[in-house]
Each structure stands twice: as C-alpha cells, then as structure tokens.
C-alpha positions in Angstrom: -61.6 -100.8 -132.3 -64.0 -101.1 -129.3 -62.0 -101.4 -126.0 -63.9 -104.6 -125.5 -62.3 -106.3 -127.9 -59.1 -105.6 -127.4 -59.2 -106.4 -123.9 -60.8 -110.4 -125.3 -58.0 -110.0 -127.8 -55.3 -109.7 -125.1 -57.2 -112.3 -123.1 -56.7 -114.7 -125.4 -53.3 -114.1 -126.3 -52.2 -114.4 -122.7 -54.2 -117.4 -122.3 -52.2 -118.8 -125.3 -49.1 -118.1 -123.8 -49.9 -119.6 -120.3 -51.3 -122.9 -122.2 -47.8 -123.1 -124.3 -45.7 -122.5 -121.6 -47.6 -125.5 -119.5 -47.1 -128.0 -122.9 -43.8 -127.1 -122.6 -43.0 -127.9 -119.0 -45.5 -130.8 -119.5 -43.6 -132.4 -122.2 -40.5 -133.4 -120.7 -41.9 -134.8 -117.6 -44.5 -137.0 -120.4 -41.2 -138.0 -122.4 -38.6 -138.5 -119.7 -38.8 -142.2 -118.2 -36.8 -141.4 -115.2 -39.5 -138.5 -114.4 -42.3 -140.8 -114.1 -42.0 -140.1 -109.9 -45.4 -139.5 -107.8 -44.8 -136.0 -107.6 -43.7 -135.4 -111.1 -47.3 -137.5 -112.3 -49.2 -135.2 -110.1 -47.3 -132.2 -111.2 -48.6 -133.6 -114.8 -52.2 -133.7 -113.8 -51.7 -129.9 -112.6 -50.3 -129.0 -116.0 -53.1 -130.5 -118.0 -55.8 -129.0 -116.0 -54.3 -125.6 -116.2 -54.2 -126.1 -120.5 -57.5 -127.2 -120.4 -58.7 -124.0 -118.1 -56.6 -122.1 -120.4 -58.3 -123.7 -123.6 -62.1 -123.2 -122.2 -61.3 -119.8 -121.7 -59.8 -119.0 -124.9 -62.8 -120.6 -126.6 -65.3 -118.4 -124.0 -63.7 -115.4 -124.7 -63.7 -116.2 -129.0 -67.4 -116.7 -128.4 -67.6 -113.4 -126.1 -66.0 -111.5 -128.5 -66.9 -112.4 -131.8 -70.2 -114.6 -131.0 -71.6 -113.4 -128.3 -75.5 -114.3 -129.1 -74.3 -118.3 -127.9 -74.2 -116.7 -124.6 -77.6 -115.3 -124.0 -79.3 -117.0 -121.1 -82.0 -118.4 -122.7 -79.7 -120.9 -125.5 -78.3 -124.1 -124.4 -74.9 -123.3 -125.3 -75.0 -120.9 -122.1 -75.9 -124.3 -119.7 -72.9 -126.0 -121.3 -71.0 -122.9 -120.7 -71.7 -122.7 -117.2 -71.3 -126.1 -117.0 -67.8 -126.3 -118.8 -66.7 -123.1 -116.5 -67.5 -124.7 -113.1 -66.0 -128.2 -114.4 -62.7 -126.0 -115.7 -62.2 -124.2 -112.7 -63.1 -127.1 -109.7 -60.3 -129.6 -111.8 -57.4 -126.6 -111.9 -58.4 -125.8 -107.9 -58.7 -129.5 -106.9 -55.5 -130.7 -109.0 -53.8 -128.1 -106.7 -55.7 -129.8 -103.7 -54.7 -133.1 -104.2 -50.9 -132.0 -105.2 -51.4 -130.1 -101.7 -52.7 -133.8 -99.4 -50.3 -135.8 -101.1 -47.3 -133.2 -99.8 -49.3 -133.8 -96.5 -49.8 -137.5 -96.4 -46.1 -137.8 -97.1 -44.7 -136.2 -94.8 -47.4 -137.3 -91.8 -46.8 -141.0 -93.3 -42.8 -140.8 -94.0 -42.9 -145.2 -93.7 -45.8 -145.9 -95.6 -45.2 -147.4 -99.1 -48.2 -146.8 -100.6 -48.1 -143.1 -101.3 -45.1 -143.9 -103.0 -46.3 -146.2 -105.3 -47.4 -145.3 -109.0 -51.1 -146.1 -108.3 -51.3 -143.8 -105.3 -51.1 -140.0 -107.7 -53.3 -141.7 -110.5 -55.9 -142.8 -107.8 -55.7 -139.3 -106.6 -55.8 -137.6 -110.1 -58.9 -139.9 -111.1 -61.1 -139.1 -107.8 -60.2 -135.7 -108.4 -61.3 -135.8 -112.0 -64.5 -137.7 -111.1 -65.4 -135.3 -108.5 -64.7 -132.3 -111.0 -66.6 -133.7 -113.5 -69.7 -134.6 -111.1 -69.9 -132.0 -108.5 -71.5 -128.9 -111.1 -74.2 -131.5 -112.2 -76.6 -130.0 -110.4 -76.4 -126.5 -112.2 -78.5 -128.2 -114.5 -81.1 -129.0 -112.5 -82.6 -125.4 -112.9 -82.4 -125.1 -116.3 -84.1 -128.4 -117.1 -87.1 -127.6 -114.9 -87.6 -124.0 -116.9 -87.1 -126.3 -120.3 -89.8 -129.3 -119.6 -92.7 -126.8 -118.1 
C-alpha cells in the first residue's frame, strides 16, 4: 500500500475519533436542562465547529485519497474546497475567540446582566457564524474573473 494512503487512512480515522469524542461531550450539555448556562451554550458552539472541521476534513482527505482528480485547480469542486477549508477553519478559531471575549467581558463587567443572559452566547455564536461564513467570500473573486474571460 502506498505510504500516502495510509497516512489519509490514519487521517481519517483520527479525525473520526476527535468528531465522536466532541458528540459525546456535546450531547449531555444538548440534553441536560440544568446545563443550558452561557458558558456551557458557548462551550456547545465550540463543540459543533470542531465536528464540523473534523467532518470537512474527513471528506477532503476521502477525496485526496481516493478521488483526487476533484481537486485539480482548474474544477470547481477545488473553489468550493478552498472555500469550505477557510469557512472550516475561521468558525473552529473564532468559536475559540468569542469563548475567549466572553471570559473577558465577564470578568471586566462582573455587574452587568447582560452577558449573563441566554441571548448574550447566541448573539455571540451567530456573529461569529456570520462572519465565518462571509469573510472567505472573496476567494472567489479570482476564480470568477479567470471563468467569465
């Protein structure tokens, strides 16, 4: 077997893991009413952006290993690739962030009421989302320029 292969072979195994082990602590804090605390929703929102890094890599590395022609720079599977990377990666990094400024903004704002309301970590989560989703628009701004001339 080519060395490759088995290194995309462990990859994905790993990545399995990770991703099960995250549903697993995610489930809990889903299921548990008395869990439903800030923290705990924002600790939610880091476990569901680490499966769904976890699941865009798996699927990158079944497509490296055992289709490998979607990825050739010319197809438009490889913009959605990119595309899919850079969204993967910015909402595991900025779930992190905002878990990071609403540690911050607590303890600078001890009195204030509103971080510790249930709207503050889903107001959080959701700009963060938005931001992931439209900050790597403009990789596509290349490609589209090659693909209309």
């Amino acid at each position: 077997m080519d060395t490759l292969l088995i290194t995309i072979i462990v990859n994905i195994i790993l990545l399995s893991l990770a991703a099960l082990c995250t549903l697993i602590y995610l489930v809990p804090i889903i299921c548990t009413r008395r869990f439903h605390t800030t923290t705990n929703i924002l600790t939610c929102n880091v476990c569901l952006t680490s499966i769904l890094c976890c699941l865009y890599w798996i699927v990158f590395n079944v497509i490296l290993g055992f289709y490998p022609l979607l990825l050739m720079p010319s197809t438009f599977s490889y913009i959605f690739s990119s595309y899919f990377q850079s969204v993967a990666v910015c909402l595991l990094v900025y779930s992190l962030a905002t878990v990071t400024i609403n540690r911050f903004l607590t303890i600078l704002y001890p009195n204030k009421r509103f971080f510790k309301r249930q709207a503050w970590p889903y107001l959080s989560s959701s700009v963060q989302w938005v931001v992931s989703i439209i900050l790597p628009i403009p990789f596509f701004i290349p490609y589209i320029q090659v693909n209309i001339s």
